[in-house]
C-alpha positions in Angstrom: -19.8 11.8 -7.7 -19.2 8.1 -8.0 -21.5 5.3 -6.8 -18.6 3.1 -6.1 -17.5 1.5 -2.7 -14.2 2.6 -1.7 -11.7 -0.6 -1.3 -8.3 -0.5 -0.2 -5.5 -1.9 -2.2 -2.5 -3.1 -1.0 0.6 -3.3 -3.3 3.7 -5.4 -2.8 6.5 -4.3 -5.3 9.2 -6.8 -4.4 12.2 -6.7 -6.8 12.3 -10.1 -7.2 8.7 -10.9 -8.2 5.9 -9.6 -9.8 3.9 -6.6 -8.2 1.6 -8.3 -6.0 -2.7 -6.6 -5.3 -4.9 -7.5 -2.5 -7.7 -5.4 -2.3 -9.8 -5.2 1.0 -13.1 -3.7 1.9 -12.0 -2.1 5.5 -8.9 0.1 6.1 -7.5 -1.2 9.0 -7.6 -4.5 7.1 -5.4 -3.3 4.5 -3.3 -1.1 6.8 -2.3 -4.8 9.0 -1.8 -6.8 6.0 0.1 -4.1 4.4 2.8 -4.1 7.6 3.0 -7.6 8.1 3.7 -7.9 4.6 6.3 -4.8 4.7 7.8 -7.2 8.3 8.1 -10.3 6.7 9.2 -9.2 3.0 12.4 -6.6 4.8 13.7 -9.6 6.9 12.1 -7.5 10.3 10.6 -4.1 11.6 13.8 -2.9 11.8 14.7 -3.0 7.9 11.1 -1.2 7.6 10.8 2.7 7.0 7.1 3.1 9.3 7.9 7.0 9.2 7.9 7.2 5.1 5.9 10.7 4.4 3.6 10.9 1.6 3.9 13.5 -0.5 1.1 15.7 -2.2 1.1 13.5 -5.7 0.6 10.3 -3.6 -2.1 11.7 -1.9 -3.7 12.5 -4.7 -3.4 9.3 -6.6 -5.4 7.9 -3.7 -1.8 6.3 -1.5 -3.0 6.2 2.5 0.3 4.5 3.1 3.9 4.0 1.8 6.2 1.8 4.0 9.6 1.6 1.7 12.4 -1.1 2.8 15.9 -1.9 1.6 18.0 -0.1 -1.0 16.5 -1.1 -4.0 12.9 0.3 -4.2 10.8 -2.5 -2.7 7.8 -1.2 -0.8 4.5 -2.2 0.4 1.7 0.2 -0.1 -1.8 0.8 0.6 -4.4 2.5 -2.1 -7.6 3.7 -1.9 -9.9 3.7 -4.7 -13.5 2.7 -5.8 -15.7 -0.2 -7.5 -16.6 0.3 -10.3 -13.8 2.3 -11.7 -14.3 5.5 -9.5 -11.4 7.8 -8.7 -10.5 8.4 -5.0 
C-alpha cells in the first residue's frame, strides 16, 4: 500500500505539438479541464467522441477518461496516479 496522494493527470496528445501534462489534486478538476481542452483543441463538441469506452488495459493503467477527436489520434485524457511514485 502506497502512502501517496492520488492526483489526476490530464494528457493532451495533439499531433501537432508536444504531449502536453497538467496534473490536479481533485477529479472533477481534471475531468473539466480535460473537456474544455478536448472542445477547444477538436474545433467544437461536435468533433469530440464523449462516449469513447475504456477498455480493461486502460483501466488498469490508471485512465478515468479517454475523449479521442479527429482522424489522426489526438485525444485528451485523464490519469489517475499517486505522489510519490505510487501505482493506481
Amino acid at each position: 500500500m502506497s502512502n501517496g496522494a492520488d492526483i489526476w493527470i490530464v494528457l493532451v496528445e495533439e499531433r501537432h505539438a508536444d504531449v502536453q501534462a497538467i496534473p490536479f489534486s481533485r477529479a472533477a478538476d481534471a475531468v473539466a479541464t480535460a473537456q474544455r481542452e478536448a472542445t477547444e483543441n477538436a474545433g467544437g463538441p461536435g468533433d469530440v467522441k464523449w462516449d469513447a469506452e475504456l477498455n480493461q488495459d486502460m483501466r488498469d493503467g490508471g485512465w478515468v477518461l479517454y475523449l479521442p477527436y479527429g482522424t489522426e489520434g489526438d485525444c485528451v485524457r485523464v490519469i489517475r496516479r499517486q505522489m510519490d511514485g505510487g501505482q493506481p
